[in-house]
C-alpha positions in Angstrom: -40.4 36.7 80.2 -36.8 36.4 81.8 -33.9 36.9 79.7 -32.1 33.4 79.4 -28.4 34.4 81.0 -25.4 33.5 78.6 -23.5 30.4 79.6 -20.0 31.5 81.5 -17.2 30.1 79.4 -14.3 29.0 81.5 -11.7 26.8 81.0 -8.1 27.4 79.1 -8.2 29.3 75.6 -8.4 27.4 72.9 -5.2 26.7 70.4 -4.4 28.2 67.2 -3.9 25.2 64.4 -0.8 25.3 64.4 0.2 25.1 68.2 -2.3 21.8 68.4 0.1 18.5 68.9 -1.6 16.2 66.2 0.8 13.4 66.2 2.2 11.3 68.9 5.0 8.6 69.1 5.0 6.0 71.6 8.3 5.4 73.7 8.5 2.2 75.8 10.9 1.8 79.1 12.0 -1.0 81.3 10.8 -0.5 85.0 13.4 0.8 86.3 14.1 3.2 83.1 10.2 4.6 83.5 10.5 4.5 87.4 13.8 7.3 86.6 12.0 9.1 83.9 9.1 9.6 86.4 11.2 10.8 89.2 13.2 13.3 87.1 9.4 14.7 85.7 8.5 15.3 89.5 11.7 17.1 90.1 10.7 19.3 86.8 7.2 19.4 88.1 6.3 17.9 84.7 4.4 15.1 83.7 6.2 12.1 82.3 4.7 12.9 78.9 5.4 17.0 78.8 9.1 15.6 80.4 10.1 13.1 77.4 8.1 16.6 74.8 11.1 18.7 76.2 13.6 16.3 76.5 13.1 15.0 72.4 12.7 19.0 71.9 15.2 20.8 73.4 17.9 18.0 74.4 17.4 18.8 78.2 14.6 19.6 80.6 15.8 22.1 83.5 14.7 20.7 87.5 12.9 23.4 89.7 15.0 25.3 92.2 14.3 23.4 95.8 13.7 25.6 99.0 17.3 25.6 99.9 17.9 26.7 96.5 15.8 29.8 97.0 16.6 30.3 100.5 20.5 30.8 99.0 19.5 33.2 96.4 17.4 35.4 98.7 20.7 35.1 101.0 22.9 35.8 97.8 20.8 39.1 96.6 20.7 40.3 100.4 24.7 40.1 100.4 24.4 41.8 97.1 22.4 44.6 98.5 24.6 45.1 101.6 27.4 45.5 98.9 25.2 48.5 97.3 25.4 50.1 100.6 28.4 49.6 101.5 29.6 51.2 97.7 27.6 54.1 98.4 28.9 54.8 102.1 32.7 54.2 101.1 32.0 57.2 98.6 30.8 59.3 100.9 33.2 58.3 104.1 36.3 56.5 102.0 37.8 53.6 102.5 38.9 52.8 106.0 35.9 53.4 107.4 34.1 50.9 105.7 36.6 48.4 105.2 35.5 46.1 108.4 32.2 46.0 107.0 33.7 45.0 103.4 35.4 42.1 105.2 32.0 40.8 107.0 30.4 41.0 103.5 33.2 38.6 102.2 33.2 36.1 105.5 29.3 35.9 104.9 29.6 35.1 100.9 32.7 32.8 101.9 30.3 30.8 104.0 27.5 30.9 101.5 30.0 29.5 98.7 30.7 26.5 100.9 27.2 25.7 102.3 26.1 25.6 98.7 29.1 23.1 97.3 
């Protein structure tokens, strides 16, 4: 006789008491209030409900870095790391001999700065 096989349990883990939300309050908005609430939530990558939890929690709810966002730190830590190397080869060769590559560095973060404003 076959051995019934235990049933797979999946899903997310189940809360502890005290992290359950038990109560709820209802908020109402005009149109164009909820249409603005719901726009900000997508920006958050929230839902309108977890949006208005944070918001009555913490005061603010933070957006999600965009793309371009990204794409400006990656650029930012890559400037950072050519500064690393340039730090290390100006001890070993001095001053003057890395000084146009110091001024490269600064004309690249110079552009950043003003892309990003």
């Amino acid at each position: 006789m076959p051995m019934p096989e235990k049933k797979k349990v999946g899903g997310r883990p189940k809360l502890a008491e005290y992290q359950k939300r038990t109560k709820s309050c209802q908020v109402m908005f005009n149109e164009s209030d909820y249409i603005y609430i719901k726009d900000k939530a997508n920006k958050c990558g929230l839902s309108i409900s977890e949006y208005c939890h944070q918001a009555a929690m913490d005061g603010s709810v933070k957006e999600r870095i965009n793309s371009e966002q990204a794409a400006l730190i990656r650029d930012i830590a890559g400037v950072a790391n050519n500064v690393n190397q340039i730090a290390h080869k100006m001890h070993a060769f001095g001053f003057e001999e890395t000084y146009h590559s110091c001024q490269e560095i600064i004309n690249v973060l110079l552009n950043l700065i003003n892309e990003f404003r």
